[in-house]
LUMKOLKE-369226 format. One record per atom (N, C-alpha, C): atom name; x, y, z. Coordinates in nm, 4 decimals. Layout:
% LUMKOLKE-369226
site=CA x=X y=Y z=Z
...
//
This chain:
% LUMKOLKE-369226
site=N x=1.1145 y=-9.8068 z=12.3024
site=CA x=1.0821 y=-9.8689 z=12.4308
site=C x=0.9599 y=-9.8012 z=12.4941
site=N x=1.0001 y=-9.6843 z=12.4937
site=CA x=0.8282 y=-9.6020 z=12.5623
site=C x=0.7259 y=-9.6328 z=12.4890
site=N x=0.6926 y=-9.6191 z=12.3530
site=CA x=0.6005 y=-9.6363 z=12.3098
site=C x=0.5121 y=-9.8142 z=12.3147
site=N x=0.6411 y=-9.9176 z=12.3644
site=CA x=0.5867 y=-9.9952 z=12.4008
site=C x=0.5008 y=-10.0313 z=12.5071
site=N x=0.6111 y=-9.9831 z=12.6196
site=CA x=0.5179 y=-9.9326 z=12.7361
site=C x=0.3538 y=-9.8948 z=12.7483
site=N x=0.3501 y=-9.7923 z=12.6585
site=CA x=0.2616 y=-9.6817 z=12.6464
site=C x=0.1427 y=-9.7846 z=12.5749
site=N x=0.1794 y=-9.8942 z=12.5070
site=CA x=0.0495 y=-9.9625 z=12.4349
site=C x=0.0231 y=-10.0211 z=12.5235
site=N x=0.1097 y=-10.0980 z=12.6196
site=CA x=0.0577 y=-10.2090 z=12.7146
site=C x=-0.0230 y=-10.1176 z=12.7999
site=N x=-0.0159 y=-10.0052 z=12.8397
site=CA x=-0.0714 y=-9.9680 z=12.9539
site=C x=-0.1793 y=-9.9328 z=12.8701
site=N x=-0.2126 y=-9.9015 z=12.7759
site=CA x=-0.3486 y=-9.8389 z=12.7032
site=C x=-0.4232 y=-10.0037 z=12.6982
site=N x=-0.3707 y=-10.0902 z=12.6995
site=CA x=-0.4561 y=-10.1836 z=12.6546
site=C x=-0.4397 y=-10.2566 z=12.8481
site=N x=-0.3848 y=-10.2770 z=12.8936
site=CA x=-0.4424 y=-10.2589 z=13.0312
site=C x=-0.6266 y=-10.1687 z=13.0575
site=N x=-0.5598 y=-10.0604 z=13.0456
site=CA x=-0.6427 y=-9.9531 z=13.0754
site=C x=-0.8051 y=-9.9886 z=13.0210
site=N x=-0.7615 y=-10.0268 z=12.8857
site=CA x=-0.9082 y=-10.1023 z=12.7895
site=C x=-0.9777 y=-10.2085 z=12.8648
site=N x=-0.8971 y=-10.2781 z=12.8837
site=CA x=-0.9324 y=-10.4133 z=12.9894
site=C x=-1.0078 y=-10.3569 z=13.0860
site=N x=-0.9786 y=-10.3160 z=13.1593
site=CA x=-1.0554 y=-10.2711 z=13.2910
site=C x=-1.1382 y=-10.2490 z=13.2551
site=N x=-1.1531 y=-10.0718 z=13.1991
site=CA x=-1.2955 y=-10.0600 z=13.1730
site=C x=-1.3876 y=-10.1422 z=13.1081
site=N x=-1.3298 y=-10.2257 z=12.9692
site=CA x=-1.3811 y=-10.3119 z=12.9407
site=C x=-1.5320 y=-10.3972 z=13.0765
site=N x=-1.4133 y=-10.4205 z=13.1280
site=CA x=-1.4618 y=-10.5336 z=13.2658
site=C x=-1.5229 y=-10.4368 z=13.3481
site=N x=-1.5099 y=-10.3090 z=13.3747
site=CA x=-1.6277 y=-10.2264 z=13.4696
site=C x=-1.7266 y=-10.2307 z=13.3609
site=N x=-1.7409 y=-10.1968 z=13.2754
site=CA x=-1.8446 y=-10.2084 z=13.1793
site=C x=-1.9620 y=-10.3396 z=13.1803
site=N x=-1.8745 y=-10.4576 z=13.1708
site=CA x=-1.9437 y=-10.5574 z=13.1872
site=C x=-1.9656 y=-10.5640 z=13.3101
site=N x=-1.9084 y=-10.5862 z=13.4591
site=CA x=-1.9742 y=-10.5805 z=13.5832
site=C x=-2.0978 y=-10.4710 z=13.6143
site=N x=-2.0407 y=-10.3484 z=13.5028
site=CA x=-2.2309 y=-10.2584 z=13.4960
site=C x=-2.3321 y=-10.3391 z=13.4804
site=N x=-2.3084 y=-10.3905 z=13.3175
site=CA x=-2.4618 y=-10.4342 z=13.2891
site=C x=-2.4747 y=-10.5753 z=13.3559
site=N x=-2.3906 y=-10.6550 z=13.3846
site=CA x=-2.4330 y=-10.7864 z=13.5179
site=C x=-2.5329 y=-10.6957 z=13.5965
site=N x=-2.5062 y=-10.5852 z=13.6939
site=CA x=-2.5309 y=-10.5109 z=13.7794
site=C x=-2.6963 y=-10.5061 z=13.7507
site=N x=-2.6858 y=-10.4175 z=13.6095
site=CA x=-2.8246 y=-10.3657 z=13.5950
site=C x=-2.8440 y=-10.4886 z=13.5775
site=N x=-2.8279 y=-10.5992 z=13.4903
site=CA x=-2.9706 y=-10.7159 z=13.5015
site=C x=-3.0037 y=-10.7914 z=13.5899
site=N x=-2.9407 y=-10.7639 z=13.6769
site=CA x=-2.9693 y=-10.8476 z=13.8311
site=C x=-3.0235 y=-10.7468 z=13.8928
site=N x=-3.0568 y=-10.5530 z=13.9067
site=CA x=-3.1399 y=-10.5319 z=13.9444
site=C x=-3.2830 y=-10.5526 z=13.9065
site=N x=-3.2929 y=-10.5311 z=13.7511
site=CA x=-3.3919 y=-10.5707 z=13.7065
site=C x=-3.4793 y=-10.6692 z=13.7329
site=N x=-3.3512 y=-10.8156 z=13.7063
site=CA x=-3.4297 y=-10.9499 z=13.7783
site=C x=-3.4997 y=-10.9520 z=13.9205
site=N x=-3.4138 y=-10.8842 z=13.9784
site=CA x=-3.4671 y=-10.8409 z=14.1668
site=C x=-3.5913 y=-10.7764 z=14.1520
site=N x=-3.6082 y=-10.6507 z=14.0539
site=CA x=-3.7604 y=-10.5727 z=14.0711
site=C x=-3.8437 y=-10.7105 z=13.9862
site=N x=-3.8177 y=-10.7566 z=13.9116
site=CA x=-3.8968 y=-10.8443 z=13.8479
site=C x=-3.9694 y=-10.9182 z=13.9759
site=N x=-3.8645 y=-11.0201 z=14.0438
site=CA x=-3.9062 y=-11.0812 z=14.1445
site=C x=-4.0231 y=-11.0698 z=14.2555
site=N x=-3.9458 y=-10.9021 z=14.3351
site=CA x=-4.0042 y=-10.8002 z=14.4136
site=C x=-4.1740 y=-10.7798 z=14.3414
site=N x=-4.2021 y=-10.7789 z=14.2129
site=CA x=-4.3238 y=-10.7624 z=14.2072
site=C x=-4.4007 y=-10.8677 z=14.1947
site=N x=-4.3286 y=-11.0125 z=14.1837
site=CA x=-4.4374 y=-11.1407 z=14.1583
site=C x=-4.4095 y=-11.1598 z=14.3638
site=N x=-4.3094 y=-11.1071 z=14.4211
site=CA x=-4.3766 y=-11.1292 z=14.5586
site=C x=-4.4351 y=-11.0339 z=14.6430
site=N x=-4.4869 y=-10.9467 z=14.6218
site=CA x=-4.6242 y=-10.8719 z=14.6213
site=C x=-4.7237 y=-10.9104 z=14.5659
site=N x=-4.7053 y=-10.9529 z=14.4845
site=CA x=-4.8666 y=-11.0011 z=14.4299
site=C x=-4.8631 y=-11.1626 z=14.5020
site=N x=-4.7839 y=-11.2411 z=14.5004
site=CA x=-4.8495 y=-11.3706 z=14.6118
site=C x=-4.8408 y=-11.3031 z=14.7276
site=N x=-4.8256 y=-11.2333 z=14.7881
site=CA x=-4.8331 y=-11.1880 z=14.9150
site=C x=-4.9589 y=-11.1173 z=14.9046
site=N x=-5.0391 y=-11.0777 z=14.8093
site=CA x=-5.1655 y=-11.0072 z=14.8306
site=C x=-5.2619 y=-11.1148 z=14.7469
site=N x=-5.2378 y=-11.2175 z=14.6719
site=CA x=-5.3026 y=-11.2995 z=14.6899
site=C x=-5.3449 y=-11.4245 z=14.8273
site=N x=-5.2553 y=-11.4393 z=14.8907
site=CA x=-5.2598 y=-11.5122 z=14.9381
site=C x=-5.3775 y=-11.4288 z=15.0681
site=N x=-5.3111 y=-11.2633 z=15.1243
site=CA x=-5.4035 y=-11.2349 z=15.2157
site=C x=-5.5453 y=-11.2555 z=15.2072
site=N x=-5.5212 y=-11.2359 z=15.0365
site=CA x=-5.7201 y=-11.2568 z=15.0039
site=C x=-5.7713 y=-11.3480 z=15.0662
site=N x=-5.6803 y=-11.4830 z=14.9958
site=CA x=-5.7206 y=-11.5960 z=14.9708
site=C x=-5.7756 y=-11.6716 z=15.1549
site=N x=-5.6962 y=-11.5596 z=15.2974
site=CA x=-5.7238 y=-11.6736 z=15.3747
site=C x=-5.8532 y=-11.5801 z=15.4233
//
């Protein structure tokens, strides 16, 4: 009986981190995408000052 226990909760346990793992790298590629962004709106924002 314990040792049954003892798998479910290890594979619980997997799960999660599993899933913090993946909510990491969501995390990082949506900062990434954000600096991506952040630098094409600096540059229309300093094109455009040129431009008026």
């Amino acid at each position: 009986m314990m040792h049954i226990i003892d798998r479910e909760v290890i594979q619980r346990h997997l799960e999660e981190k599993r899933q913090e793992i993946e909510q990491y790298r969501l995390g990082q590629h949506a900062l990434k995408r954000k600096r991506k962004e952040r630098k094409m709106t600096a540059f229309w924002a300093m094109f455009f000052s040129f431009s008026n």
